[in-house]
C-alpha positions in Angstrom: 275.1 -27.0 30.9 275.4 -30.6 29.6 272.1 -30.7 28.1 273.2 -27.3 25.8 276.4 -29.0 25.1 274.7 -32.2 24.2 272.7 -30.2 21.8 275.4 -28.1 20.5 277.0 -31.2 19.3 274.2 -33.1 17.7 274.5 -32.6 14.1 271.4 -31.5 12.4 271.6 -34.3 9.4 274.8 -37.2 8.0 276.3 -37.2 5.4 276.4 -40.0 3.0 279.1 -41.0 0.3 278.8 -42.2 -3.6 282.3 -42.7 -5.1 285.1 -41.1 -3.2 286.9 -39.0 -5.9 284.5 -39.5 -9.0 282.1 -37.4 -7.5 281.9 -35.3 -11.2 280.7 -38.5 -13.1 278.6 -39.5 -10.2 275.4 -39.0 -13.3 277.2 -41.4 -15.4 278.1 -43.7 -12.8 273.9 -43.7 -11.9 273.3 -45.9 -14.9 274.5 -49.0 -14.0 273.4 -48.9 -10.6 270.4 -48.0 -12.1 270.1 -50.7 -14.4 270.9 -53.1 -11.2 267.8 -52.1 -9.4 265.7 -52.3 -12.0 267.3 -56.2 -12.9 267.5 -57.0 -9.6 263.4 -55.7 -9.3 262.1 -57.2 -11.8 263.8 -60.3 -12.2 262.8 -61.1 -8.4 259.2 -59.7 -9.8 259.7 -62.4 -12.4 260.2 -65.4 -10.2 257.8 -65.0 -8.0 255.4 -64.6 -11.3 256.6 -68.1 -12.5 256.0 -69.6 -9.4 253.2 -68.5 -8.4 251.4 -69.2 -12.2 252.6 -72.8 -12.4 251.3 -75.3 -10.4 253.7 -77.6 -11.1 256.5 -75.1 -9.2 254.6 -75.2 -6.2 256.6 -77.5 -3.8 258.4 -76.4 -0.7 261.8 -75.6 -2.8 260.1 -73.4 -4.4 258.3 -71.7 -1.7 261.7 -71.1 0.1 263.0 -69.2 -3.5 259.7 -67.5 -3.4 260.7 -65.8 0.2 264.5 -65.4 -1.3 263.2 -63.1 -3.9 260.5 -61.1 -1.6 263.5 -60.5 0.6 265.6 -59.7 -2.0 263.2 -56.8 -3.5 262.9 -55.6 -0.3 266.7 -55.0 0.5 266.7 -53.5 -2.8 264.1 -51.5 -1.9 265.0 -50.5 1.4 268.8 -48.8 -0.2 267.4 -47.2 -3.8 266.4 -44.0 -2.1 269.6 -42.9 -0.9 271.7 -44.7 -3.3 269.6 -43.1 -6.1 269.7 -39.8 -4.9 273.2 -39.5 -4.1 274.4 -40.2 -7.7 271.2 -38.8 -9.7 271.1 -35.5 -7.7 273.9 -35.4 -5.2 271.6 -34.9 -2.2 273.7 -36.8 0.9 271.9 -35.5 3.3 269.7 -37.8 5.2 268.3 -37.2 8.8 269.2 -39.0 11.7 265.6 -40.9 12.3 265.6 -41.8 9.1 269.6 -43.1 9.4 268.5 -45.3 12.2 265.3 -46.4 10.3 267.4 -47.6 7.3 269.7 -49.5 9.7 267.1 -51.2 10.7 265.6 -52.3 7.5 269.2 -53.3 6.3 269.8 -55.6 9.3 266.5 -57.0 9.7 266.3 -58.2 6.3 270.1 -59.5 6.0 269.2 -61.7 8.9 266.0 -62.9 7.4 268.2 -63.5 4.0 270.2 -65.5 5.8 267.3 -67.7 7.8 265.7 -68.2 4.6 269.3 -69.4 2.8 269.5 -71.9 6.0 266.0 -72.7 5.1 266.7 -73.8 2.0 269.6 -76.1 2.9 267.6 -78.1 5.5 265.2 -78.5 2.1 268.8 -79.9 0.2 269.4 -81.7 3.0 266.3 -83.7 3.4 265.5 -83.9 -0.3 269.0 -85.7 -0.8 269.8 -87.7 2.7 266.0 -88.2 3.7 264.1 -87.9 0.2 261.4 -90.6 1.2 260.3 -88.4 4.2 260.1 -84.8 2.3 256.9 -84.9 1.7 255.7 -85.5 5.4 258.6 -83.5 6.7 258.3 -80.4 4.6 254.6 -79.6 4.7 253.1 -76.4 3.3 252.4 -75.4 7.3 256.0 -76.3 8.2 257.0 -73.7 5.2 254.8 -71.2 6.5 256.1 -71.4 10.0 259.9 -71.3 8.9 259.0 -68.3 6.6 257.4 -66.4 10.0 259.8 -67.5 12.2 263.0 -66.0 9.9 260.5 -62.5 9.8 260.6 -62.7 14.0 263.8 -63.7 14.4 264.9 -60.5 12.1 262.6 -57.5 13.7 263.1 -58.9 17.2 266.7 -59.6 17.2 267.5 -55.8 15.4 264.5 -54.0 17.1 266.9 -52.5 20.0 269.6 -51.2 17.7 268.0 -48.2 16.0 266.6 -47.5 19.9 270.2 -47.8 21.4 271.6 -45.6 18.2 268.7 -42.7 18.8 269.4 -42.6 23.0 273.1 -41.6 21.7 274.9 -38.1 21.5 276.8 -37.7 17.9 279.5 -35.0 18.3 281.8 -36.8 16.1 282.4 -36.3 11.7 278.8 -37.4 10.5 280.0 -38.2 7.3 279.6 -42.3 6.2 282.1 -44.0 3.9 278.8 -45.6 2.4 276.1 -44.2 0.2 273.5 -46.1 2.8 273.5 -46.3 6.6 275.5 -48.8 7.9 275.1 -50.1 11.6 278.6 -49.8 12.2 279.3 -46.8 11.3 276.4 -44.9 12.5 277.3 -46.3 15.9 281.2 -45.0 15.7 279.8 -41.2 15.0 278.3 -41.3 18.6 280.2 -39.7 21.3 278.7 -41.6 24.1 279.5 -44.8 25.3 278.5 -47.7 23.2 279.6 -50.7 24.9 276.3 -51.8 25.0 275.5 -51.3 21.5 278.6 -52.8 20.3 278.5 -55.7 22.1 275.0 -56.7 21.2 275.5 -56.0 17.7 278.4 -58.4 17.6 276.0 -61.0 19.9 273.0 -60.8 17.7 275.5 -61.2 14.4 277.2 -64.1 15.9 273.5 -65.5 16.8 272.1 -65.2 13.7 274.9 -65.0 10.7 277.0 -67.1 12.4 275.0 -69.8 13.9 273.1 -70.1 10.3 276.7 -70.4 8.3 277.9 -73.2 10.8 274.4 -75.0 10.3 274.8 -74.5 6.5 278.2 -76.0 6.6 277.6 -78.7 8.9 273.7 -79.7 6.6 276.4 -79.8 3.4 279.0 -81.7 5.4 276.1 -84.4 5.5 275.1 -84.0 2.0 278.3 -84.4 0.6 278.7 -87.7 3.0 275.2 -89.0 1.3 276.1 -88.1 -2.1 279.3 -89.9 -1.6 278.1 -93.1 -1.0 276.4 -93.5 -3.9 277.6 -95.9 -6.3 276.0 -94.2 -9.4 278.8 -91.6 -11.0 275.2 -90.2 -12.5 273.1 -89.9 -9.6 276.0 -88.4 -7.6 276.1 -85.7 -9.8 272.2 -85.3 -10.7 272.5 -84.8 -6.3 275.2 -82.7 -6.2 273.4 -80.1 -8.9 270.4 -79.6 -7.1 272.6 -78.1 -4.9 274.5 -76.0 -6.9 272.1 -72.8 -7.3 271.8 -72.9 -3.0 275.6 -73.0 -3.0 276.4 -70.1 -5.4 273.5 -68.0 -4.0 274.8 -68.8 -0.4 278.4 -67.4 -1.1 277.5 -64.1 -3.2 275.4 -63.2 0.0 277.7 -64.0 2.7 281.0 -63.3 1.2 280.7 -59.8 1.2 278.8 -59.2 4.5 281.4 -61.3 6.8 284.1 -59.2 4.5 282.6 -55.7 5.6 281.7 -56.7 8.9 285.8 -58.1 9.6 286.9 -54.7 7.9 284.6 -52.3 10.3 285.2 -54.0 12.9 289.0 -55.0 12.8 290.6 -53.3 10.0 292.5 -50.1 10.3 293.2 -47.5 7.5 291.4 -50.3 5.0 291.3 -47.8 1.3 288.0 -45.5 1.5 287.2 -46.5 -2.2 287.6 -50.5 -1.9 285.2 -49.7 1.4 282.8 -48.5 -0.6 282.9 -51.0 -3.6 282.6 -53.8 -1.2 279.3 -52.2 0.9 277.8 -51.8 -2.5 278.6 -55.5 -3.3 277.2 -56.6 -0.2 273.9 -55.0 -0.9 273.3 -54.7 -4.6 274.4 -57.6 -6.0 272.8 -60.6 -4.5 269.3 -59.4 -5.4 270.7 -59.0 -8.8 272.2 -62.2 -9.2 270.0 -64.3 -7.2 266.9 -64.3 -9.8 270.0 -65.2 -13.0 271.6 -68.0 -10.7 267.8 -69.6 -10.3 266.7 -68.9 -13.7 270.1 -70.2 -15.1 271.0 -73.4 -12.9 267.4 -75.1 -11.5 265.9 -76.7 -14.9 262.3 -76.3 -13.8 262.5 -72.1 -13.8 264.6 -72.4 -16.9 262.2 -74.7 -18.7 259.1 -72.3 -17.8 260.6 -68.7 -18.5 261.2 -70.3 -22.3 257.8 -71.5 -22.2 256.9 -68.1 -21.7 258.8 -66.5 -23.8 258.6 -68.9 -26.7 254.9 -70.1 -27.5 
């Protein structure tokens, strides 16, 4: 009798949401997020075309940005289906396998982001406060390594989520506040218990996010001490703005993920429509602003797309 009820209750598909209430101009409202996955695309696209075709760009900084924007494509990447088809042809309907294999995507490569951003300030940090050691520190191996081990670190760390998430039974409203899958709130639609789930999402978020913003703090604690001590006003500031593009990139990515993971989590009656602003900040926006931070703020990408552009 259980195993009929169980079935009974497990609804055949979820329901995503666009824009609560401006679900008539959802069309119109398709062209800028559009235009944002095409920007975000192929200005990532762009990047890793400049680096890769100048030799001169080849240096470990630059192989860190290089991961950035491959991760950065593929978050894009990994929300355009159901984003896209929500707005273009109101279809918010997605299956439950395929709900769990988006959650996985989404978390696996927000914690690789986030390796890759403490990646590149351990490359700040040594450049500034250990600069006669780069070289030998930060190898083209070493790179490689630190690139591998923020792809492990993702898959293995998110791999029993979408596994917990499909052993579940969802007799609850299977209706998101998000136009993607969100880890969550899939888990809240479950009528089961998930205590387990719950608290090894919060471990492996607190592991991985957490550990990587206290290491980023405490590497620009230390550069900031370095940059401090040196008696140039000049050279201060020529340190201090190789740091700048890190530091902007850094907040636009981890602003609005600790900001919807403290609102899921904590927050009661928090506005549907500020909800779902916010989880489209969290994901569309850094791999759109990313590429134009980069491109406007680090001389070297700035100096080569113009080279391109103008012969």
């Amino acid at each position: 009798m259980s195993a009929v009820n169980d079935t009974k209750f497990q609804p055949a598909v979820i329901l995503l949401t666009g824009i609560p209430g401006q679900e008539n101009i959802h069309v119109w409202i398709s062209i800028p997020f559009c235009l944002m996955y095409v920007i975000s695309i192929l200005g990532n696209s762009f990047i890793l075309f400049i680096i890769k075709t100048d030799p001169t760009l080849h240096e470990p900084m630059y192989s860190l940005l290089s991961m950035l924007a491959i991760t950065d494509i593929a978050i894009s990447l990994s929300t355009l289906p159901t984003v896209l088809s929500i707005f273009l042809f109101n279809s918010r309907e997605i299956s439950h396998d395929a709900c769990f294999a988006q959650v996985f995507f989404i978390l696996t490569l927000s914690f690789i982001e986030s390796a890759v951003l403490l990646s590149m300030a351990f490359d700040r940090f040594v450049a500034i406060c250990d600069p006669l050691r780069y070289d030998s520190i930060l190898t083209p191996p070493r790179i490689a390594k630190m690139g591998l081990g923020s792809l492990l670190r993702g898959v293995v760390l998110v791999f029993p989520l979408p596994i917990l998430l499909k052993q579940y039974r969802y007799c609850h409203a299977s209706v998101l506040s998000h136009s993607y899958c969100l880890n969550q709130e899939v888990m809240k639609m479950a009528c089961s218990d998930i205590r387990a789930h719950s608290i090894y999402s919060f471990f492996v978020t607190l592991a991985s996010l957490g550990v990587d913003v206290l290491l980023i703090l405490l590497s620009y604690v230390m550069i900031l001490k370095t940059v401090l001590s040196i008696t140039s006003h000049a050279k201060r500031l020529k340190a201090l703005n190789t740091c700048v593009s890190h530091v902007c990139v850094a907040l636009l990515f981890y602003t609005p993920e600790i900001g919807l993971s403290v609102i899921h989590r904590f927050v009661k009656n928090f506005p549907p429509l500020a909800q779902t602003i916010l989880g489209d900040i969290y994901l569309l926006v850094p791999p759109l602003m990313n590429p134009i931070v980069y491109s406007v703020k680090t001389k070297a990408i700035r100096a080569r797309i113009i080279r391109v552009f103008v012969k």
